[in-house]
Structure formats: C-alpha cells, structure tokens
C-alpha positions, 0 to 999 in steps of 0.5 A: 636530809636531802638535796641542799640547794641555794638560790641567790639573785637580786630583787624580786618578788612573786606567788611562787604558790602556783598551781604548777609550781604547788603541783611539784611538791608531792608532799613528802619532804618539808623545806627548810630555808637558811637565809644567808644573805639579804631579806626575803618577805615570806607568805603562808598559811594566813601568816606573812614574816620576814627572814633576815641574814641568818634566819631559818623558815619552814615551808611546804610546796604542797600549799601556796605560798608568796615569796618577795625578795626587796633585796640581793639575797641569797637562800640556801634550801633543804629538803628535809623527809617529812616522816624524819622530821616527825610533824604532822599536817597540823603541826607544820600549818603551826611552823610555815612562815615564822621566821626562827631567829639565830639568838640563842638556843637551838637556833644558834647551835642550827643556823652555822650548822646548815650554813656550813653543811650548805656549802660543802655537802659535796665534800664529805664521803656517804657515810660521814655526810649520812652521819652528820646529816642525821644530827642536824635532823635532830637539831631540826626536829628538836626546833621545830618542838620547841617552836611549837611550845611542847615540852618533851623534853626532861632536860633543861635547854642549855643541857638538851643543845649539849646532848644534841652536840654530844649526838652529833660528836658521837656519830661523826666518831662512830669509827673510832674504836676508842669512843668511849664515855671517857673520850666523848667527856673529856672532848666536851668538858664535862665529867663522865657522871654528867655525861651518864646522867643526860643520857639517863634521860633517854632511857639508855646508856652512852654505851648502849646508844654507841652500839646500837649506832654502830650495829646500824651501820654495819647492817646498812653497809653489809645490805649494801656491799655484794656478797663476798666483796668484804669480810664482816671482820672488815664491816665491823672495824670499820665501825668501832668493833674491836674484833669480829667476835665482839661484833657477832656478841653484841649483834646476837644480844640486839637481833637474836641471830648471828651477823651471818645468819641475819644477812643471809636471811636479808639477802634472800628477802632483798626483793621485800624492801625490809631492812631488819635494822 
C-alpha cells in the first residue's frame, strides 16, 4: 500500500472526473477513501452513493467520476497497487461508488485499521510499516471479494476475520524468534489445534507460513544492503532465525541453494530487476 493521504475542507462539490484530473491516473493503483469525518456524494460507473463517518469507497481516476461534499469532511485517501489488490477491470467497474459499511464483518475489522494507519504512517520503521501494511492489503483484498459476492473462502466469516487478524499478528512478530504456533494462540485465545486447523485451509502450516515470511524478509533486506555492510548471521536474527545455521537449513530446502550462493547470483544479475524471492 502507498502514499495515505487526507483531504479535509468545508463544503463542496465538483466533477472531479476531468480530463486533466482523469489524465493523472495511470491506471496502476486503485483508491480506497476512508471517510472520517462528515458526508460526501460520490458518482461513478452510472452509480451514485453516499459515504457517511466511518465508511470506505473504491474508486479509480482513470474514469470520470463526481464528488460532492454537502458538509466539513474529512477523506483519508490510499493508493492501493492494482496487481496487490488482484481485481480485474470488471471487477472494479462492480465496486467504484458503493459505499462499505463499518457494521460488522470485515468492514469492521478494516475501517479502525485505515483510520489509525492514516494518521501515523510516518511513524513506523520500513519494515514494521511494510509488514502491517501487507496485512491491510489482505483485509482489502478479502473485502473487496466479499463485496462481489464470491465465495473463496473455505472459512466461515467469523473464522476468515480471525485468520486474517492472525496474519496480520504474525507479521507484525515476525522478528520474535519465539513466535511459535503456542505464542500466536494464546495472544488470540484459541487452542493450538484451532490454530493448525484454519491454516489447513490454506494449504500450509503456521510454521511453514512463518518461515517463508521470514525467508522473504531476508531476501528482501540482503538485495537491499551493500555487500559486506551485514553479516547473513545478523540478517537472519533479525528476522526470527535462531542461528545461521537454521537459516541456510531452511533457505536450501525452499530455493535449492545456499544464502551465499543465492545472493551472489542476485548480485550479479541486479541490472534484471528480478528478485528470486
């Protein structure tokens, strides 16, 4: 997720759809608005709808659209990737000017989220911001599913929010070298069998989906770093590996090379733009 903005004033109201305003808009990132304060009359793909305090709307710049704002307001504004949120053209004509209510479900679990994420952004370090941004892609992505009726999901609701609540725990704990399927139960209240049991439904373990956030990481972080500026030791405790050897063990077994061979190879072919991980 990128570039969280807000956007306050008194009341107004416009075609903000013009050419030049449209012509911005390059058609790679979707918007989702928060609307945090007061009313706002939103118009878009033949549908009109309005966003009340506490209410979340798509929309896209790359089609003209009407906003109105009867009211003080205030908008906070996100940039979301198109290809993270994983919809197509179709799809999004389906979820521009609906408004997504905060009364239960997802929604619920989404708007305190974007609210708080909104308004201290700046605050957080790369990684932790990287990390709890990626689990409010989900929360989004998951929303807009749902908004469109398809059933995805092998979870009931109430078990798919905690799953997504789990995700969202395990990344922001990804450098604690004692999450383990215990710790992550017991912060959420549920028995380690109920905690292996909806990740069943995604065809991994808690383990196994730890590992390979972790091995993520430190790909990411090793690309990053100039050569000799960190030790892979260093790498990988700072992303929950107990030991360097525990690292390369669990690196071989998903990439098929060692960390020292898998970098050197990236290194060489940085001018591609490809990151194996």
């Amino acid at each position: 997720m990128a570039r969280p903005a807000r956007r306050g004033g008194g009341p107004r109201g416009g075609d903000q759809g013009t050419p030049a305003f449209i012509a911005r808009g390059d058609g790679r990132d979707v918007f989702v608005a928060l609307q945090s304060g007061g009313r706002a009359q939103v118009e878009q793909d033949g549908r009109t709808t309005e966003l009340r305090a506490g209410d979340i709307g798509f929309f896209e710049t790359i089609r003209p659209f009407r906003t109105t704002f009867p009211e003080r307001f205030q908008l906070k504004i996100f940039a979301v990737p198109r290809n993270l949120l994983g919809r197509s053209e179709a799809d999004l004509r389906q979820l521009t000017a609906r408004a997504v209510r905060p009364s239960g479900g997802l929604p619920a679990l989404l708007t305190p989220l974007l609210e708080r994420l909104a308004d201290t952004s700046e605050a957080y370090a790369t990684p932790v911001g990287e990390r709890l941004a990626e689990g409010v892609l989900d929360l989004l992505a998951a929303t807009a599913a749902d908004r469109l009726g398809e059933d995805t999901a092998v979870l009931p609701g109430a078990d798919r929010v905690l799953l997504l609540r789990i995700k969202a725990f395990i990344r922001w704990h990804l450098s604690d070298s004692g999450l383990t399927p215990r710790a992550v139960a017991q912060a959420h209240g549920i028995s380690v069998r109920y905690l292996h049991r909806l990740f069943e439904t995604e065809d991994t373990t808690v383990c196994q989906w730890i590992r390979e956030l972790r091995l993520h990481e430190c790909c990411r972080e090793l690309v990053a770093r100039a050569a000799g500026s960190v030790s892979l030791g260093q790498v990988a405790r700072r992303w929950g590996f107990t030991s360097p050897a525990r690292f390369s063990r669990a690196f071989h077994s998903s990439f098929g090379l060692s960390p020292t061979d898998w970098l050197d190879r990236e290194r060489a072919s940085r001018g591609t733009g490809e990151v194996p991980c």
